[in-house]
C-alpha positions in Angstrom: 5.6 43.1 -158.3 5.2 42.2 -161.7 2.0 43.9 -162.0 3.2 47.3 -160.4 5.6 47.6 -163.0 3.1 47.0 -166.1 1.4 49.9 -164.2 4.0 52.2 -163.9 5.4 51.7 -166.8 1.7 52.6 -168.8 1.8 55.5 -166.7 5.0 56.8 -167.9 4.1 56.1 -171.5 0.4 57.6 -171.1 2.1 60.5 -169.9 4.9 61.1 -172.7 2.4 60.8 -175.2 -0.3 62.3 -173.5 -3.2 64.0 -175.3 -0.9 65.5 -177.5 -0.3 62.5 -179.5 -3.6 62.0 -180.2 -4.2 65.2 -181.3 -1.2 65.3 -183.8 -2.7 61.9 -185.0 -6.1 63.4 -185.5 -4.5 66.7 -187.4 -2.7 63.7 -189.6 -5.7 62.0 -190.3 -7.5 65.3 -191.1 -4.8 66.3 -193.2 -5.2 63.6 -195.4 -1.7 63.5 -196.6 -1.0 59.7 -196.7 2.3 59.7 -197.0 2.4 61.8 -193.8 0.0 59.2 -192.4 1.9 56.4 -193.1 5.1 58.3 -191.9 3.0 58.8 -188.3 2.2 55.5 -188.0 5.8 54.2 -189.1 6.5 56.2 -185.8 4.1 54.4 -183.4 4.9 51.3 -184.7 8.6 52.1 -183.8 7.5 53.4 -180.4 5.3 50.3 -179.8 8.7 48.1 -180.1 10.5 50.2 -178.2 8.3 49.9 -175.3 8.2 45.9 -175.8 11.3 45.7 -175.4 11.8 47.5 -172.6 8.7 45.1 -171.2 10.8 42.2 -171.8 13.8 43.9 -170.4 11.8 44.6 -167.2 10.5 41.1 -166.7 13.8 39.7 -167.2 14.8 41.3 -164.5 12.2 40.4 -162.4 12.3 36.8 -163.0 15.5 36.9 -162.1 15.5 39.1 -158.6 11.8 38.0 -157.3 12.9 35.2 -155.6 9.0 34.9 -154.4 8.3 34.3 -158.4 6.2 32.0 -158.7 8.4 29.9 -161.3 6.8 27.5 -164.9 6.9 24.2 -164.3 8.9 23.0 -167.5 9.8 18.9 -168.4 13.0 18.7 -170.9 14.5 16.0 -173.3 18.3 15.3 -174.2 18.7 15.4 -178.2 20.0 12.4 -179.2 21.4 11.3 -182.5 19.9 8.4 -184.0 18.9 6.6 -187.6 16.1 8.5 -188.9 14.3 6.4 -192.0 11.7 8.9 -194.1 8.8 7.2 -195.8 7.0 8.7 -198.7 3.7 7.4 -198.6 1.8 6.8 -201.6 -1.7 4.7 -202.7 -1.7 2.0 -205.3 -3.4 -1.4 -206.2 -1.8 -5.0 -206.7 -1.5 -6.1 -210.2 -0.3 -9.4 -211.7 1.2 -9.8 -215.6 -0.5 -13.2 -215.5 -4.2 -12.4 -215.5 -5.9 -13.0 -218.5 -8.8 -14.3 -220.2 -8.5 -16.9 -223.1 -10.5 -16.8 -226.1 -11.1 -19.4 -229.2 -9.0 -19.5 -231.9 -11.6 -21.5 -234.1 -15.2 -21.2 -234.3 -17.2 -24.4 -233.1 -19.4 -25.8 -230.5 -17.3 -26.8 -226.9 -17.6 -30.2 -226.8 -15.9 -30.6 -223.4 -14.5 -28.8 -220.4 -11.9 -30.2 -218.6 -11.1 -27.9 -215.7 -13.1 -26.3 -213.1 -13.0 -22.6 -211.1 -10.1 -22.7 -209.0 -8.5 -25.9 -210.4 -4.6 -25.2 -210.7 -3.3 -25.9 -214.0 0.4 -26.2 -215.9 1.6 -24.4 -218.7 0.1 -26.2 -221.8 -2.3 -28.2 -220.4 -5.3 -29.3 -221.9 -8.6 -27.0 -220.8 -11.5 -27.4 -223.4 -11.8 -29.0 -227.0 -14.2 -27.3 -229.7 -15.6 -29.1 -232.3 -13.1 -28.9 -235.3 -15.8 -29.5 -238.1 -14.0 -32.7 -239.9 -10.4 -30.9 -240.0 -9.2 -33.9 -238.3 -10.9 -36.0 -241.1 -9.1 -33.7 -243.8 -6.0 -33.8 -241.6 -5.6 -37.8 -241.5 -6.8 -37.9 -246.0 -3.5 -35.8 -246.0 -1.3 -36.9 -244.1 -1.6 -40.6 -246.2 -1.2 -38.2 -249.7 1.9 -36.8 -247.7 2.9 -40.4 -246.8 2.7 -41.8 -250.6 4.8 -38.6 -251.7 7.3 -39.8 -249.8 7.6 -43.1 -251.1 7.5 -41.7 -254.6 10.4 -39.1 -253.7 12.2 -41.5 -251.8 12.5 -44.3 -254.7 12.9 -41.6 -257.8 15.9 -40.3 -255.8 17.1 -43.8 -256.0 16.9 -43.7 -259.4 18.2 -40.5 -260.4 21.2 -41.2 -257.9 21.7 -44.3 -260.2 21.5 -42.0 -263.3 17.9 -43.7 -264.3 14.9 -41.3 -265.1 14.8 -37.9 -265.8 15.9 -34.7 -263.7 12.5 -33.4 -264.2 10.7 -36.3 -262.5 13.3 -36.3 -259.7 12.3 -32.4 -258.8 8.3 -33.0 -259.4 8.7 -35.5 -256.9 10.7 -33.4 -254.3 8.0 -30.7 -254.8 5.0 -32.6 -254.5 6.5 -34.2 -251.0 7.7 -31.1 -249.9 4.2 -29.4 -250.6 2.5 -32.4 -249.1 4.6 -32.1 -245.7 3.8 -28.1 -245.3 0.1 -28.6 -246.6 -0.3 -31.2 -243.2 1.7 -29.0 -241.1 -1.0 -26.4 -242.1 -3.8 -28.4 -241.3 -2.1 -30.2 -237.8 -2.0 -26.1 -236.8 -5.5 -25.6 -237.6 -6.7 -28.6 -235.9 -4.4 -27.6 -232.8 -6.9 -24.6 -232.7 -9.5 -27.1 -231.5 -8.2 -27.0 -228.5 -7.6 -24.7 -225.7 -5.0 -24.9 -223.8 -3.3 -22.7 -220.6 -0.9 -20.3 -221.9 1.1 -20.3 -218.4 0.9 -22.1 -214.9 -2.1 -20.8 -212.6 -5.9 -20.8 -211.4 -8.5 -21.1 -213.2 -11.1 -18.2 -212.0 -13.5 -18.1 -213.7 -14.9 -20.9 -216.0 -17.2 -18.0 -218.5 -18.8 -20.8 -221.9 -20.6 -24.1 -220.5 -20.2 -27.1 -222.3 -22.0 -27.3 -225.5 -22.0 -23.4 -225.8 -21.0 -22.6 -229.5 -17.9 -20.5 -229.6 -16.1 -17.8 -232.1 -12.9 -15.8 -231.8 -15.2 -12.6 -233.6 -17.6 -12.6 -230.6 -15.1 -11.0 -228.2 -16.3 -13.6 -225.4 -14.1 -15.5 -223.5 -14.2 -19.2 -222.4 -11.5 -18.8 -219.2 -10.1 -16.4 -216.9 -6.6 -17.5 -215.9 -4.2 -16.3 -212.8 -1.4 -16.5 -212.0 -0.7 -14.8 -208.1 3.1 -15.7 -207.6 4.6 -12.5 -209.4 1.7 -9.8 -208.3 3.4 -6.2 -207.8 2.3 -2.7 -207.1 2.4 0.0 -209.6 2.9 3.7 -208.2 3.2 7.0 -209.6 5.5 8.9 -207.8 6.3 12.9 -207.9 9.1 13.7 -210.0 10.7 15.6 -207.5 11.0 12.2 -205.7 13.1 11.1 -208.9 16.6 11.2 -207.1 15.8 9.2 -204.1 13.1 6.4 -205.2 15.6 4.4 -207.1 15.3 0.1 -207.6 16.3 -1.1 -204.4 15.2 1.0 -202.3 13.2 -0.4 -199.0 9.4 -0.6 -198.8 6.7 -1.3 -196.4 3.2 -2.3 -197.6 0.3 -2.3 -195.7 -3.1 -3.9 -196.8 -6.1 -2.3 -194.9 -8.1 -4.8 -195.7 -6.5 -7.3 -194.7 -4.6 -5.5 -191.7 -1.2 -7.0 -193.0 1.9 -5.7 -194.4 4.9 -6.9 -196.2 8.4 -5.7 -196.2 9.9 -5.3 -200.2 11.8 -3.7 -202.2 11.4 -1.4 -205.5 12.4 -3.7 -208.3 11.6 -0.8 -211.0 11.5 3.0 -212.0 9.8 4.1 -215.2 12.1 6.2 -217.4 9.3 8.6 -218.3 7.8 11.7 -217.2 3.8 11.9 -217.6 3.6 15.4 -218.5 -0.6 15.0 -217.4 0.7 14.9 -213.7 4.2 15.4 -213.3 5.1 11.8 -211.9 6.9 8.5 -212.9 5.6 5.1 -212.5 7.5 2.6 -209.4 7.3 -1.3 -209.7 6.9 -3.1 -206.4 6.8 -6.9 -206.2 4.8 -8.2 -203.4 4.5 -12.1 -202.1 0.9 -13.7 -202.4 1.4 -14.9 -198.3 -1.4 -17.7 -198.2 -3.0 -16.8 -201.1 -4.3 -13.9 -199.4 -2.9 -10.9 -201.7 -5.9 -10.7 -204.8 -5.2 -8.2 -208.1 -6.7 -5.1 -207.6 -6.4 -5.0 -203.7 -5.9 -1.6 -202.1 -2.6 -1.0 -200.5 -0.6 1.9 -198.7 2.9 1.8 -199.4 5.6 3.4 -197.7 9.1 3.5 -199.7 12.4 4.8 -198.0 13.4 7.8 -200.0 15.6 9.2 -197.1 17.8 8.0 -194.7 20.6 10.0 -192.0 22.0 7.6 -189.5 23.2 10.8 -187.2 19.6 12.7 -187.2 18.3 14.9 -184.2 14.8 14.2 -184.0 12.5 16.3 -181.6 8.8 16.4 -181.1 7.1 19.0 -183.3 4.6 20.2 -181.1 7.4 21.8 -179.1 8.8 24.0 -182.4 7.4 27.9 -183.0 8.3 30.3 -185.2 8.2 34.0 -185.2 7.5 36.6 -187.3 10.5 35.8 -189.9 9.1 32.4 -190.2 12.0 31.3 -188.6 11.6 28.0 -186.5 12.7 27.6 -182.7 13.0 26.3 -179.7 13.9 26.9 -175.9 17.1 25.1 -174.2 18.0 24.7 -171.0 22.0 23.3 -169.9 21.8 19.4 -170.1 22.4 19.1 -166.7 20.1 20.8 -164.8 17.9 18.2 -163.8 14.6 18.6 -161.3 16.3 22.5 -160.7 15.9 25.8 -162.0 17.3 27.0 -165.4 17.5 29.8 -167.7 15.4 29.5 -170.9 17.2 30.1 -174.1 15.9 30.9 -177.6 17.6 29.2 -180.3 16.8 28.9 -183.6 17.0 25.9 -185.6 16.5 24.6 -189.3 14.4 22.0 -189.8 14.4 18.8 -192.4 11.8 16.0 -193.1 8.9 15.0 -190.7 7.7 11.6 -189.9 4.6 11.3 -187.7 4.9 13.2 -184.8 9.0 14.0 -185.1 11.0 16.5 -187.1 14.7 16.1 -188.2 16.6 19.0 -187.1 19.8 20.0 -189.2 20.9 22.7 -187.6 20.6 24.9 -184.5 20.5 21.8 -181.5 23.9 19.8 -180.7 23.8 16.3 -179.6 23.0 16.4 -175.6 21.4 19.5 -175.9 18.6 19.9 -172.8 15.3 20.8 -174.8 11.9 22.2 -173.0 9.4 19.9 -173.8 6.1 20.2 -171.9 5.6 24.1 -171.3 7.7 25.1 -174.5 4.7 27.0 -175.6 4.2 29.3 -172.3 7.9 30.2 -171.5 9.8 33.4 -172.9 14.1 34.2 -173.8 16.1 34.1 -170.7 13.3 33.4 -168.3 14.2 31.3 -165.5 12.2 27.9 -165.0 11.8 25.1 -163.0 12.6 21.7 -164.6 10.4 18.6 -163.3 11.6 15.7 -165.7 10.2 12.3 -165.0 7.1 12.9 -163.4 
């Protein structure tokens, strides 16, 4: 029946135009008047609506009165309002503060090593000596001139305290202990160069000058590489129009993909400046060394919470078109026809954030509202369907 009508309806149209209209199109094209051109075909255009319209009126109406219609098998969800948690994903790599190399303060051959690659060591502790080149000689010479200084100070302030001697032999004695005492503090720094110790708690990585190697602080080589893996972190640069909503606090999920792990943080800092080169900010993420697994420089997806609306209508966003206005929508059915026919219904909805396969929608669908799922692509406004849900 549905057929027949297409046909008589092109029929009717075929014959209201006729040859006529295509002979006043051809006199406009030969005419070559395009503003009369582009008036004729503002004409057809309105024409070819027209008849649509009347099309969809007519199947309608059929749809409704053929009760032989062979109806579209339709499946339908409830919208339900639930939390919905937006993740902006971004790439970064694990960094740690604590990862340096240490270099020689003094130049001199490295007499002895006493750590090994991935020995853990304490702050301070002892790692290498380097040959100090007599300074420790120099350093004990002085500290007996330092030592007689102090006698001699010690006994002509006796005396001056008892009014005997001079003022001026009092004061050249002060000075000469006072210059005495900084002269071995001096040298007791300089022999402290000698050796080399950790500058905070962590592994040693790499052990770089052997034993016996001679050593300078001009080279630019290093004896140790030093880490420390309990306060690694993520550095991110995140879009400034992500400013507002990636605040300290917020929640993040990392993923390693090496590793196939992931962590659950929080965003412990925000930069307070703008790169003009790229338009983004910089985001500090701490993340826990678990089992020593977590390395510097590892590659890592993270996912941090800008977004969050505890009463959001989620629906799949394969089932969402949009027309010629761009405007997004979707058919509905009445919530409660279940496994029974129903009357599609057009509705058109505004849409927020996506997450995978779901789209928050903030206007247009109500809480309970019946939504065509499978078949949402092939149906049409007011067309009546059959609903099969849970098959």
């Amino acid at each position: 029946m549905k057929k027949i009508s297409y046909i008589i309806l092109t029929a009717v149209v075929l014959s209201s135009c006729g040859g006529g209209s295509q002979s006043t199109v051809e006199s406009v094209l030969a005419d070559k008047n395009l503003e009369a051109i582009r008036g004729k075909r503002a004409e057809i255009s309105a024409q070819q609506k027209a008849l649509e319209k009347q099309l969809h009126s007519l199947d309608s109406a059929i749809a409704q009165l053929d009760d032989q219609a062979k109806l579209p098998l339709v499946t339908t969800i409830l919208a339900n309002a639930e939390k919905f948690d937006h993740y902006l994903e971004l790439q970064g790599d694990v960094m740690t503060k604590q990862n340096v190399l240490v270099y020689p303060e003094i130049s001199g051959t490295l007499n002895r090593v006493y750590v090994k690659e991935g020995q853990k060591v304490s702050k301070g502790q002892l790692l290498a000596s380097i040959d100090d080149g007599g300074l420790s000689s120099q350093l004990a010479q002085m500290k007996t001139q330092a030592a007689l200084a102090k006698t001699t100070f010690e006994r002509q302030k006796r005396l001056w305290e008892q009014n005997i001697g001079s003022e001026i032999q009092y004061l050249e004695a002060k000075t000469t202990y006072e210059a005495q005492e900084s002269a071995v503090k001096q040298m007791q720094s300089q022999v402290a160069k000698s050796t080399i110790r950790a500058p905070f708690s962590g592994i040693i990585d790499d052990v770089i000058q052997d034993q016996g190697t001679v050593v300078s602080p001009g080279t630019g080589v290093a004896v140790f590489r030093i880490v420390n893996l309990s306060n690694m972190y993520i550095e991110v640069e995140v879009p400034e129009s992500h400013l507002p909503n990636v605040t300290p606090g917020k929640n993040v999920e990392v993923y390693f993909p090496v590793l196939g792990d992931s962590v659950t943080t929080k965003v412990r800092q925000t930069g307070n400046f703008i790169n003009p080169s790229n338009r983004s900010f910089t985001a500090e993420i701490p993340v826990p060394s678990e089992n020593g697994k977590i390395k510097p420089n590892l590659t890592a997806k993270v996912m941090i919470n800008d977004y969050t609306n505890e009463n959001a209508i989620l629906i799949p966003q394969s089932i969402v078109s949009e027309n010629a206005e761009g405007e997004q929508y979707v058919y509905l059915v009445d919530a409660d026809s279940v496994s029974s026919d129903a009357i599609a219904k057009k509705v058109i909805i505004e849409t927020g954030k996506t997450q995978g396969d779901y789209v928050e929608v903030l206007a247009g669908i109500n809480n309970g509202d019946g939504i065509i799922d499978e078949g949402a692509r092939s149906v049409k406004e007011g067309q009546k369907v059959r609903i099969k849900n849970g098959e």
